[in-house]
N, C-alpha and C positions, 0 to 999 in steps of 0.2 A: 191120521196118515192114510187109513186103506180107502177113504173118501178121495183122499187126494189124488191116489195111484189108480184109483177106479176115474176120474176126471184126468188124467194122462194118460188112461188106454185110451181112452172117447178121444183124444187130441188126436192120439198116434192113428188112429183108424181116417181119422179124416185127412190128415197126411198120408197114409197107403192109399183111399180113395183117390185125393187130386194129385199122386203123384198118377195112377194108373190112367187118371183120364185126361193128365197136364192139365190142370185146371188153376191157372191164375190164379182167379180170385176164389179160387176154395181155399188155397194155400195164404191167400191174405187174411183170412180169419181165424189164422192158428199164428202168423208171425207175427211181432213187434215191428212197429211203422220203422223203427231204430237198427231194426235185427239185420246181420250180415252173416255171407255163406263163406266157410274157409275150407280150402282146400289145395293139394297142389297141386298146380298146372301141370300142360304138357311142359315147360322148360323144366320141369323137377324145384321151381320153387314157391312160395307158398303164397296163394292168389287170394285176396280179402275181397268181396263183392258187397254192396247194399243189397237187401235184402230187392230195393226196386230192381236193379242191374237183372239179379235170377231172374225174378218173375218174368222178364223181357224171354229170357232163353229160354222159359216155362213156354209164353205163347207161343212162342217159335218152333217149338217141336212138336212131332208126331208121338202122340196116347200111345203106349202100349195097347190101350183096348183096341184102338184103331187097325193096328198094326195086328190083333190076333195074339200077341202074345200068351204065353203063361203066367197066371198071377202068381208070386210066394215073395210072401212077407211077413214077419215076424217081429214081435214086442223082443230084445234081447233081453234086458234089466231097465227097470226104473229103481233109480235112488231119490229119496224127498228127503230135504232138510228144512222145517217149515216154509218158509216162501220159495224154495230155491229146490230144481228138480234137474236131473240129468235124465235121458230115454236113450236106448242104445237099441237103434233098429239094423232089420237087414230086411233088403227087399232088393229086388231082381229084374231088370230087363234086358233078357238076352242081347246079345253075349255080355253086358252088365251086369254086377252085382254090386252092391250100394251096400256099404256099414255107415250110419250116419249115427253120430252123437249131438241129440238136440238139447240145447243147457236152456232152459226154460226158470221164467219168474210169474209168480205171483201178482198182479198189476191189477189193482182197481177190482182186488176180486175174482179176476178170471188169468187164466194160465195162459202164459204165450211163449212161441218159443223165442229167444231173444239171440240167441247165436246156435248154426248149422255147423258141422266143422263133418267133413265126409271123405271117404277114399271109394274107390272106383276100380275093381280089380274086372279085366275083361278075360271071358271066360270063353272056349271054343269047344 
């Protein structure tokens, strides 16, 4: 297990990277071709994305690094159940603050995450 959890920091880190530099296709190499982003819209109800759909709004925006901002981000909890892992992050881009629960599987050997599910509290 502490192999596995030492192999989903290495994930989580490359998710903080290409969140901070909106990096596409960094973040294609940690998701499942299958994987979708959950979370609730502005109408307060609850919005299901393909994982291709994000990556589109990934290109589309401006890096925090670009932008200057401050980097903090944090591992919260990993849970491993042989094949099957939760990671409970927070990471920040002003006035955003991001808690994201990535549910990650085992596939072919290597860890992907297979469903995003995230809230978005704005912070001033």
């Amino acid at each position: 297990m502490e192999d596995a959890e030492n192999t989903l920091r290495a994930l989580a880190q490359v998710y903080f990277d290409a969140a901070y530099d909106m990096d596409a296709e960094q973040f294609r190499t940690i998701f499942h071709p299958l994987s979708a982003v959950t979370r609730i819209g502005d109408d307060g109800e609850v919005n299901v994305m393909p994982i291709e759909t994000w990556l589109g709004g990934v290109r589309n925006a401006t890096a925090p690094r670009k932008l200057g901002l401050e980097r903090k981000d944090e591992v919260v909890a990993i849970d491993v159940s042989d094949h099957l892992a939760l990671i409970k992050l927070r990471l920040q881009m002003p006035p955003r603050h991001f808690t994201d629960l990535l549910s990650c599987l085992k596939v072919q050997g290597a860890w992907k995450i297979v469903q995003k599910v995230m809230s978005v509290d704005v912070r001033q």
